[in-house]
VEXDREN-2710 file (C-alpha; in Angstrom, 1 decimal):
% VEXDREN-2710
k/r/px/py/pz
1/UNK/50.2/78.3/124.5
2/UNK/53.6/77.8/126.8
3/UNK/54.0/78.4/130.1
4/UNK/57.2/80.0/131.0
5/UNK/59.0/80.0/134.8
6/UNK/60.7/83.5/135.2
7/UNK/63.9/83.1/136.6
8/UNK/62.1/79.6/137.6
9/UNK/59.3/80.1/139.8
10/UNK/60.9/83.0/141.5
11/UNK/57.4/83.6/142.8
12/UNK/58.2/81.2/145.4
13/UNK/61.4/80.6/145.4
14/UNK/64.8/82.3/145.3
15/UNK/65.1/83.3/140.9
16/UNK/68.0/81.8/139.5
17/UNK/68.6/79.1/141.7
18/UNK/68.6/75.5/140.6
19/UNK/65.8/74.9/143.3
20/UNK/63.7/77.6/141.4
21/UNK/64.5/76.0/137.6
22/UNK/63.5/72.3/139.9
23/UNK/60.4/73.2/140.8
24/UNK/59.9/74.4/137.5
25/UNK/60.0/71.0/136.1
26/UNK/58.2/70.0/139.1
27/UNK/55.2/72.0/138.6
28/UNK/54.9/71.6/134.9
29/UNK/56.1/74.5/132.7
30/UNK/57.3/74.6/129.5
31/UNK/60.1/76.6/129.3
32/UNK/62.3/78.5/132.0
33/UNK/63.5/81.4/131.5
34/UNK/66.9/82.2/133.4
35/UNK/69.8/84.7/133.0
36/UNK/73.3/84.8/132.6
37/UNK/75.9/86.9/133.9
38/UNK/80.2/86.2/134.2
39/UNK/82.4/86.2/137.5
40/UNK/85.8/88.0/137.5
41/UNK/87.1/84.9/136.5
42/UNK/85.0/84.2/133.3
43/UNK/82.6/81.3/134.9
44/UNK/79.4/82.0/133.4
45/UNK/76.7/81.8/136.2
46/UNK/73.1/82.2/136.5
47/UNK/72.3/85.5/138.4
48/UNK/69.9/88.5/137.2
49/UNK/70.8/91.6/138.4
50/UNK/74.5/93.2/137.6
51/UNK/75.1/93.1/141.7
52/UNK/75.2/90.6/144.3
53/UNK/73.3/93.1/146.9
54/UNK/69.7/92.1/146.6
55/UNK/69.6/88.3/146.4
56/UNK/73.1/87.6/148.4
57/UNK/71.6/90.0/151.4
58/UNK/74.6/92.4/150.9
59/UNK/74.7/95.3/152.6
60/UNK/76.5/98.5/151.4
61/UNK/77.8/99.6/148.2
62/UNK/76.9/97.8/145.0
63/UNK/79.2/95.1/144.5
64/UNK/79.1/93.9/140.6
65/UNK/79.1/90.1/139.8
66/UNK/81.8/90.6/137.3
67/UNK/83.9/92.1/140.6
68/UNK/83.6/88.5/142.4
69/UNK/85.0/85.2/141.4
70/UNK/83.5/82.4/141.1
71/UNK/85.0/80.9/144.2
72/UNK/83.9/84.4/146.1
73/UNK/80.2/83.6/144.2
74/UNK/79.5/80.1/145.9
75/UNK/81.0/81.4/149.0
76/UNK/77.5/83.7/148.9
77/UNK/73.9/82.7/150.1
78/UNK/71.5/83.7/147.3
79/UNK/68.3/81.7/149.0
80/UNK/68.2/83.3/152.3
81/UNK/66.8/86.8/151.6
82/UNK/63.7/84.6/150.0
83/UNK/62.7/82.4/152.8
84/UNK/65.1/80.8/155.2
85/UNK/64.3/77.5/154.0
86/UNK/66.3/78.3/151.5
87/UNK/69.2/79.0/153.4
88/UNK/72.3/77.8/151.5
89/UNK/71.3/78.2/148.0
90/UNK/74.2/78.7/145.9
91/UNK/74.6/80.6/142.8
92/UNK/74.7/77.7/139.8
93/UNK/76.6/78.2/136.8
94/UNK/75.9/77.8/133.1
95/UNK/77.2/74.3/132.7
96/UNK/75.3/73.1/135.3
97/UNK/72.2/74.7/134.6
98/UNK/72.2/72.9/130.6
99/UNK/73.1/70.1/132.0
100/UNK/70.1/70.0/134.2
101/UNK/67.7/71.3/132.0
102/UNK/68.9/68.6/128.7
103/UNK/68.5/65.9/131.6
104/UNK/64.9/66.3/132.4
105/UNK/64.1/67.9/128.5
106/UNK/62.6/71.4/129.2
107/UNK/63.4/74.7/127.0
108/UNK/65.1/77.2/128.4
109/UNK/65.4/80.4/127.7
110/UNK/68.5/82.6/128.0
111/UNK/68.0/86.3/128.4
112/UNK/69.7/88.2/125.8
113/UNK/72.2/90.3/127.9
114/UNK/74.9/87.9/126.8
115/UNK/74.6/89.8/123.5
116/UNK/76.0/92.9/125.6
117/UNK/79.2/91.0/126.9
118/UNK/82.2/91.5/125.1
119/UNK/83.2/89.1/122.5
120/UNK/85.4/86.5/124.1
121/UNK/83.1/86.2/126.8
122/UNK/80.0/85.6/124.0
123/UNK/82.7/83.1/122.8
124/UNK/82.9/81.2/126.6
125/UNK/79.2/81.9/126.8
126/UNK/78.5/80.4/122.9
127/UNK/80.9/77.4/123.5
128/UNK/79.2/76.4/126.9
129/UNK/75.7/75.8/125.2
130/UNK/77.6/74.4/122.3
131/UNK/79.1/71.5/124.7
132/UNK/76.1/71.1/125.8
133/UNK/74.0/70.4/122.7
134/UNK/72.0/73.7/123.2
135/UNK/73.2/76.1/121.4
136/UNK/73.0/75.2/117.3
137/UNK/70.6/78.0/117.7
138/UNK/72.8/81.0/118.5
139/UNK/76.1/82.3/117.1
END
């Protein structure tokens, strides 16, 4: 049997964040399971929903992650609407993410919306877990 860390342990702390997908390691699961989406500017970043409302404590009308770019996205809080320890949490991106997770050697798992984005952004998305030795898998 495997464990798996939706979104990291989004039970306690803010999903998609690189302190969620840490104390995943932390706390012994097998495999985290994390989701992809792409700025205006084609940086894949780790973020669930489709708009930066819910976890970046936006008010008003839905604003899409694919609207914002990535220097807009790391302007955003996305650990503050969980607890206010987590004031400051930043939205990580793809590259970062692999690279932390072939560092301390856990699966991952990578929802399967990338399937749904068009095809030069599967490509970017493809090439990034290709660079990072992840992605033999896919494609």
């Amino acid at each position: 049997m495997l464990f798996q860390a939706h979104r990291g342990v989004s039970t306690e702390y803010p999903e998609n964040t690189m302190v969620a997908y840490r104390a995943a390691v932390a706390q012994g699961y097998d495999i985290i399971e994390m989701d992809v989406k792409f700025t205006s500017d084609d940086v894949c970043v780790m973020f669930h929903d489709s708009t930066i409302n819910r976890t970046a404590s936006v008010a008003g009308d839905p604003v899409r992650v694919d609207s914002i770019t990535w220097e807009k996205a790391q302007q955003l809080d996305v650990g503050a609407w969980k607890d206010a320890e987590f004031a400051g949490e930043k939205i990580p991106t793809l590259r970062e993410t692999l690279a932390y997770v072939k560092e301390v050697g856990i699966d991952c798992k990578l929802d399967n919306v990338w399937e749904t984005f068009p095809e030069y952004r599967q490509d970017i998305f493809l090439a990034i877990c290709g660079e990072a030795g992840l992605g033999e898998r896919l494609g």
